[in-house]
C-alpha distance (Angstrom), angle and dihedral (degrees) to the residues before:
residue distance angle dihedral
X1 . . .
X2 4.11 . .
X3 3.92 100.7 .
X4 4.07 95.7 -124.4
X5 4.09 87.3 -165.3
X6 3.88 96.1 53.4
X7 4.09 91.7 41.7
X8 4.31 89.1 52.9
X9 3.78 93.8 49.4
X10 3.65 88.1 41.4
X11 4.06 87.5 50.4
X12 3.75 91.8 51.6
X13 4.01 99.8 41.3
X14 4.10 84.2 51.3
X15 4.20 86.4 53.7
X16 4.13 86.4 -115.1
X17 3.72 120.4 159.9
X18 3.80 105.2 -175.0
X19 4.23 133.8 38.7
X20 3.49 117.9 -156.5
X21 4.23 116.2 -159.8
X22 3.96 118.0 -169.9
X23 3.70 137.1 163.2
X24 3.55 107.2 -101.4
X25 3.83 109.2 17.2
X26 4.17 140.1 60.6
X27 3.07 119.8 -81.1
X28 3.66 111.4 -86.6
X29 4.09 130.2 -139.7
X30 3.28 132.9 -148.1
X31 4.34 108.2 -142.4
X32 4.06 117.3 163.3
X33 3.54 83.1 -8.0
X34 4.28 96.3 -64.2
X35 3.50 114.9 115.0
X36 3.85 120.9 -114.7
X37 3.78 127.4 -159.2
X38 4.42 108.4 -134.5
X39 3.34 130.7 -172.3
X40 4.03 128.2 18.8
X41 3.93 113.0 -98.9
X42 3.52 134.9 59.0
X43 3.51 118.6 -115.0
X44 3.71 110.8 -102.7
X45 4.09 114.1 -140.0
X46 4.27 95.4 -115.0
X47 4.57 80.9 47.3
X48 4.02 90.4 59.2
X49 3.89 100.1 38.8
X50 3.59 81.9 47.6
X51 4.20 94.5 50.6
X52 3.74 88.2 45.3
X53 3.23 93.9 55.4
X54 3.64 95.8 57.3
X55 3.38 100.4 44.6
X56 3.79 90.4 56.2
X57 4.07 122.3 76.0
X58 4.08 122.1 -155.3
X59 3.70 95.3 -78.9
X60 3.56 95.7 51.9
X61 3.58 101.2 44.4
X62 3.78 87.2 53.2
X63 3.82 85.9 51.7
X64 4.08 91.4 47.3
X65 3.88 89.7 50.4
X66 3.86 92.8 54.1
X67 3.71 103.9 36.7
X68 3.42 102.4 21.3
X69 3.76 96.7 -123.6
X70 3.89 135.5 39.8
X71 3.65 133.0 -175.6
X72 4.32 123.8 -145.6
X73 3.78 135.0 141.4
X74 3.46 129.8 -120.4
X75 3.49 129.3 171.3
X76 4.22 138.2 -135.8
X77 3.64 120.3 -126.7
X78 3.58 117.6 -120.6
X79 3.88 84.0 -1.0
X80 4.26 108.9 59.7
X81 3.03 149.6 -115.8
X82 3.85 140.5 -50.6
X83 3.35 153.0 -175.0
X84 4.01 120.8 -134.0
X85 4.32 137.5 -160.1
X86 3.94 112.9 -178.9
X87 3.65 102.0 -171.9
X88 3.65 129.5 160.0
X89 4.16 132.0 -112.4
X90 3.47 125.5 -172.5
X91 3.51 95.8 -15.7
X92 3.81 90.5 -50.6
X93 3.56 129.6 110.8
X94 4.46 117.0 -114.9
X95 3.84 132.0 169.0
X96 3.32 127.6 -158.6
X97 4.19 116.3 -152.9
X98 3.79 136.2 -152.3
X99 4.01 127.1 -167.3
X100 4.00 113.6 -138.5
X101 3.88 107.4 -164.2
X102 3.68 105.2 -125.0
X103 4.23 82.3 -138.1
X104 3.58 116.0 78.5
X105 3.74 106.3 -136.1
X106 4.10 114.5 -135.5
X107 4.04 122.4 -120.8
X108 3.99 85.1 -101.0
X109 3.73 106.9 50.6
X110 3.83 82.6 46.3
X111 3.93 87.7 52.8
X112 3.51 87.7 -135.3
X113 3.63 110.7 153.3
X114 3.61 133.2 -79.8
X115 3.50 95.5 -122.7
X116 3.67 95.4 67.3
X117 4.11 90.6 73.9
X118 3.90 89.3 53.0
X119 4.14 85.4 59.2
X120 3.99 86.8 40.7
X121 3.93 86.1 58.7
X122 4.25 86.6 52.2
X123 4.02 108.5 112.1
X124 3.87 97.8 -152.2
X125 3.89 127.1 3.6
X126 3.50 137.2 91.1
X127 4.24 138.1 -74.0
X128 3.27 114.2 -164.7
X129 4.05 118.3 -179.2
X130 3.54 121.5 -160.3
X131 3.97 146.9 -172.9
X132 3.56 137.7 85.4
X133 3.95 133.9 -61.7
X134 3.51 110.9 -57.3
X135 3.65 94.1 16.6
X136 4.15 95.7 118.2
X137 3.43 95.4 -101.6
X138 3.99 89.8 142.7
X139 3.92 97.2 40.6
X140 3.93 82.9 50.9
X141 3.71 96.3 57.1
X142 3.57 99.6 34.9
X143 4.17 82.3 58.3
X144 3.44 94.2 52.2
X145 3.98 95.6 47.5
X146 4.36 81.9 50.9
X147 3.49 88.9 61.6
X148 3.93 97.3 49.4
X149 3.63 88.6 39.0
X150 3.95 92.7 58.7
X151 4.09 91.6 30.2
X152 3.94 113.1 42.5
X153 4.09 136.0 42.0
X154 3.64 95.9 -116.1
X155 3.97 155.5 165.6
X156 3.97 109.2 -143.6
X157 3.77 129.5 173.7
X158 3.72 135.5 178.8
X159 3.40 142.8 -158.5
X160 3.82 118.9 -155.1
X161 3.40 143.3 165.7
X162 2.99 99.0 -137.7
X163 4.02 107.1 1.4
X164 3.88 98.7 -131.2
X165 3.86 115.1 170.7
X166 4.08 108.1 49.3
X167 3.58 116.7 -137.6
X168 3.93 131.1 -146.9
X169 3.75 118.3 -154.2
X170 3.89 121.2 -112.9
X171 3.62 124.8 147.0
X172 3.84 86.4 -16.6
X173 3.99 129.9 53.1
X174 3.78 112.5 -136.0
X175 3.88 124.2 -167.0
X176 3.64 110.9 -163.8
X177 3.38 117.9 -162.8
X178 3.86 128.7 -171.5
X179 3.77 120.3 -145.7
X180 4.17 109.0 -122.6
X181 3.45 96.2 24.5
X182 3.99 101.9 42.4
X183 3.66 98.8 25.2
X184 3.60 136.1 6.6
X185 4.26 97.8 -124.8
X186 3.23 148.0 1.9
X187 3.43 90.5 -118.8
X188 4.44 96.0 46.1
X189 4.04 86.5 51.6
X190 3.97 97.0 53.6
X191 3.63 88.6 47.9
X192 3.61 92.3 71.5
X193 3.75 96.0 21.8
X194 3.39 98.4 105.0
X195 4.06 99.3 51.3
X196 4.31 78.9 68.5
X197 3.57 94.5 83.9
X198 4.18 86.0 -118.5
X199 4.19 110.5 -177.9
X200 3.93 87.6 -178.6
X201 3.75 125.1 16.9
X202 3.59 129.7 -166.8
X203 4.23 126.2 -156.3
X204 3.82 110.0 -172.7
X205 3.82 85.3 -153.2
X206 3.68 145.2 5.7
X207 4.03 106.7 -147.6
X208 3.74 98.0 155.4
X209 3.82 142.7 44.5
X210 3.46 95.3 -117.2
X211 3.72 95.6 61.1
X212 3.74 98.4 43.2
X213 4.05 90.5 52.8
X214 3.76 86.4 46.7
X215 3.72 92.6 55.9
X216 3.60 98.6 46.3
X217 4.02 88.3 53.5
X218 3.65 87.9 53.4
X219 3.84 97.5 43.4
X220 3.90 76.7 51.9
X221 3.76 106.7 44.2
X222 4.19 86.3 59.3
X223 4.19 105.6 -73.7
X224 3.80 124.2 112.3
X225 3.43 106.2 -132.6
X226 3.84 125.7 -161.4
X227 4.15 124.4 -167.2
X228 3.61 133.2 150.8
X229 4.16 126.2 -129.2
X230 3.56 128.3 -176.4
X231 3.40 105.3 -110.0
X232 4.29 132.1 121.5
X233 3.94 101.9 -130.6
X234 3.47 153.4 8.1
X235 4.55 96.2 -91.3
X236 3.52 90.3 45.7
X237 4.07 93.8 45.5
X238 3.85 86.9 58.3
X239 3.49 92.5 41.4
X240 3.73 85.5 55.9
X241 3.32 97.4 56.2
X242 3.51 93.4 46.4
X243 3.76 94.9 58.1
X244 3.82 88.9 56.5
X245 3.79 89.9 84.2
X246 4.02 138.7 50.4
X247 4.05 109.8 -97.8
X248 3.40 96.9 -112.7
X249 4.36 87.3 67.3
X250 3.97 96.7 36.4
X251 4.13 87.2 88.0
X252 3.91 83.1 57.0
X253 4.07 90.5 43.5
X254 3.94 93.2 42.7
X255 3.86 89.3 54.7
X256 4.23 103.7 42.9
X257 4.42 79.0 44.9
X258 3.38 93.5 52.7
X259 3.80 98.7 53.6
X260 3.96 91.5 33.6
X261 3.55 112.6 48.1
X262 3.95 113.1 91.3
X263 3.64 88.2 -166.9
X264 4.16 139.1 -64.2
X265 4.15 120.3 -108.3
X266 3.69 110.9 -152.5
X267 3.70 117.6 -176.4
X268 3.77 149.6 171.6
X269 3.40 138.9 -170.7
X270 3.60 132.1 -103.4
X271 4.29 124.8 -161.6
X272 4.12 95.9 -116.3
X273 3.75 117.6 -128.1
X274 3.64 103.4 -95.4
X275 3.44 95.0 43.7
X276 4.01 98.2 -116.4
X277 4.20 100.5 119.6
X278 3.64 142.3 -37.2
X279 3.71 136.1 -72.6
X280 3.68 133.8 -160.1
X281 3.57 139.7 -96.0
X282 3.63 120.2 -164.0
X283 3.62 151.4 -169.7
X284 4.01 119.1 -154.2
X285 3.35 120.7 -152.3
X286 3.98 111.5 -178.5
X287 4.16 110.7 -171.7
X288 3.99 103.4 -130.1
X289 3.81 128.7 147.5
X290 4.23 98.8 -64.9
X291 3.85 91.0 42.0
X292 3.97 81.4 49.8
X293 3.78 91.0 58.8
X294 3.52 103.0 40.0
X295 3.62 95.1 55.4
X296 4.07 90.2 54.4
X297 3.80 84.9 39.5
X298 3.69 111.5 54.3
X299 4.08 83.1 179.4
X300 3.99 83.4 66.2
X301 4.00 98.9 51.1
X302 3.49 98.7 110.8
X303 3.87 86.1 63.4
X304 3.82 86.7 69.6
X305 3.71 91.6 61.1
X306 3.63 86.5 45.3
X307 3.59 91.5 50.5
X308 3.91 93.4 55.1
X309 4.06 92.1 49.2
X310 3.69 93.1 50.3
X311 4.29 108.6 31.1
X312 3.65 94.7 68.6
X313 4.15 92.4 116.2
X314 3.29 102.8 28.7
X315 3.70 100.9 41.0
X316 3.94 118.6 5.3
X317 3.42 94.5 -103.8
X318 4.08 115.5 143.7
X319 3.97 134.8 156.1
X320 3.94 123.6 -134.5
X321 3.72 98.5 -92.3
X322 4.00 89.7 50.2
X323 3.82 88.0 47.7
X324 4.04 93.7 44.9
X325 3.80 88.7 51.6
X326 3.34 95.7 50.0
X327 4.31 86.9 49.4
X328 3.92 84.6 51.2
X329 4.13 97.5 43.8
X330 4.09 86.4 52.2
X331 4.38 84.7 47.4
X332 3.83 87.9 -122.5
X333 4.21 88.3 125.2
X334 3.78 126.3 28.8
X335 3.50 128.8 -122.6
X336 4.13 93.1 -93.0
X337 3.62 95.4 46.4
X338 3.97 87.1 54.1
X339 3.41 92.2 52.3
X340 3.58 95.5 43.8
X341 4.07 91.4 50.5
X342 3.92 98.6 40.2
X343 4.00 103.8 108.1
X344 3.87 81.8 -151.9
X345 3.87 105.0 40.5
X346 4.14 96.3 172.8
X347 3.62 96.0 53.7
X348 4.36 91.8 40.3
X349 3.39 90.5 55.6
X350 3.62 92.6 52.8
X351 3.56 89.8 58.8
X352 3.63 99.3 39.4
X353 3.65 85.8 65.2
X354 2.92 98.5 73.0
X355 3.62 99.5 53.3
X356 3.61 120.0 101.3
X357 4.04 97.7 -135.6
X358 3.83 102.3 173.3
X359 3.73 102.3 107.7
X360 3.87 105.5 75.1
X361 4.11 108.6 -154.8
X362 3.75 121.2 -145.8
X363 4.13 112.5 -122.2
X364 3.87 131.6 172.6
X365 3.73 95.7 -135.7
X366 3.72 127.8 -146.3
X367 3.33 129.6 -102.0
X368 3.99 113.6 -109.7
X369 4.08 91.5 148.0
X370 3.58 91.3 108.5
X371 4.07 114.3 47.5
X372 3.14 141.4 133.1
């Protein structure tokens, strides 16, 4: 029988963020985002029904019989914590695995950028973190809710699905709660959200219309609001949004966005130079009085990637190939791995050429091996 308690601690000493169990093979790692066969036998059918089986409690068993996968988190003692997805495959059972550090990493040993405390500071608006699975979009948030936890006096809730990175209350108090087990939906708990006093309310994911209108009203009735969505920049985050809704309501979305949002964080991650973990490349948008009219405007949207380009000093603002020259100037990235991330690799490489990149600086580099 595969010893599940030896294979996580042997995921987190090799700097792994994801397990993947199937019928037939090894299991398989993910490290710096390549995937790494571990151990020495395959795992036999009766083996992995048998795994599954532990991993899962009452609940999600139920859940497993009737939809024929379930997700929930459940964490190792003395090891960490994880997140799990039993799913089947061609009639066979497979889970896939992902380590969530039991230490919350801060905005700065995540080399996230400054910018990102000034909207942590914001008393009502709305965060919105972006990119696509695997990207850090959960170690991003959970950073940002560190800082407010150890900065402001404060009344946060989330809803997750499932809760992954535990909190411990400091200057803030957080309630977590986990959809299945502390409320039936994402859509039941922000119902009643708002009669919980919240200051600052996290959604780990907006799936439905319903959800997404009710966090722009409460981003707009004096909460900041912070959720994730799967999308690879800041235009097609607000186009998104907009395609929640029918056409004849998007005027009515386009306006409440437009004086809501606080701005939208999409990242990716980048292979870091000596090969030990990942670090992120973002995209800052910060809402201001042009971003305000191009999102009631859709005439004026190519003033928001104009916006980005030019309201680095003034406002924060920066695009992905400002970002991943920045990574490569500090000698976080190499050269290739610049190249390979730029969204614009002709024009980066102009610039990078004229960068003097012989001095190689020494950085302890965050920990993005285990996102969502």
């Amino acid at each position: 029988m595969l010893d599940l308690q030896k294979m996580f601690a042997s995921l987190l000493e090799m700097g792994g963020s994801d397990i993947h169990l199937k019928v037939g093979i090894k299991p398989i790692f993910r490290i710096n985002g390549e995937l790494v066969d571990w151990g020495d036998e395959a795992i036999a059918m009766e083996e992995m029904n048998d795994i599954a089986d532990g991993l899962m409690g009452k609940k999600e068993k139920d859940t497993f019989v009737e939809q024929k996968e379930v997700d929930f988190g459940f964490g190792v003692k003395g090891v960490g914590r994880f997140r799990v997805n039993i799913y089947k495959q061609r009639g066979t059972v497979a889970v896939a695995i992902r380590a969530i550090p039991f230490d919350i990493k801060s905005i700065d040993e995540l080399h996230l950028p400054e910018v990102l405390k000034k909207a942590c500071s914001t008393p009502r608006g709305m965060i919105i973190v972006t990119g696509t699975v695997g990207s850090g979009k959960s170690t991003t948030i959970a950073s940002m809710l560190e800082y407010i936890n150890q900065t402001r006096r404060t009344n946060i809730i989330t809803i997750e699905d499932p809760i992954e990175f535990l909190f411990r209350d400091k200057k803030s108090v957080i309630h977590q709660r986990e959809v299945g087990s502390d409320t039936d939906s994402y859509q039941g708990s922000l119902r009643y959200l708002l009669r919980q006093d919240p200051d600052i309310i996290m959604i780990g994911e907006i799936r439905d219309p319903d959800s997404m209108y009710t966090a722009i009203r409460a981003a707009n009735t004096g909460h900041l609001v912070f959720t994730t969505l799967h999308t690879t920049d800041a235009i097609q985050t607000i186009s998104r949004i907009l395609s929640f809704f029918p056409g004849d309501l998007q005027n009515e979305v386009r306006n409440l966005l437009a004086v809501t949002l606080t701005c939208i964080v999409s990242q990716r991650l980048i292979p870091t130079r000596d090969g030990k973990g990942r670090v992120p490349a973002t995209e800052i948008l910060i809402n201001n009085e042009t971003v305000k009219e191009a999102i009631i405007d859709p005439s004026k949207q190519a003033d928001i990637r104009m916006s980005i380009e030019k309201g680095e000093v003034i406002y924060g603002m920066h695009n992905f190939d400002q970002s991943i020259y920045k990574l490569y100037e500090k000698g976080l990235i190499s050269y290739e791995e610049a190249m390979r991330g730029a969204s614009t690799p002709a024009d980066f490489e102009r610039r990078l050429k004229g960068l003097d990149s012989s001095g190689d600086n020494n950085y302890e580099l965050g920990d993005y091996n285990s996102n969502k």
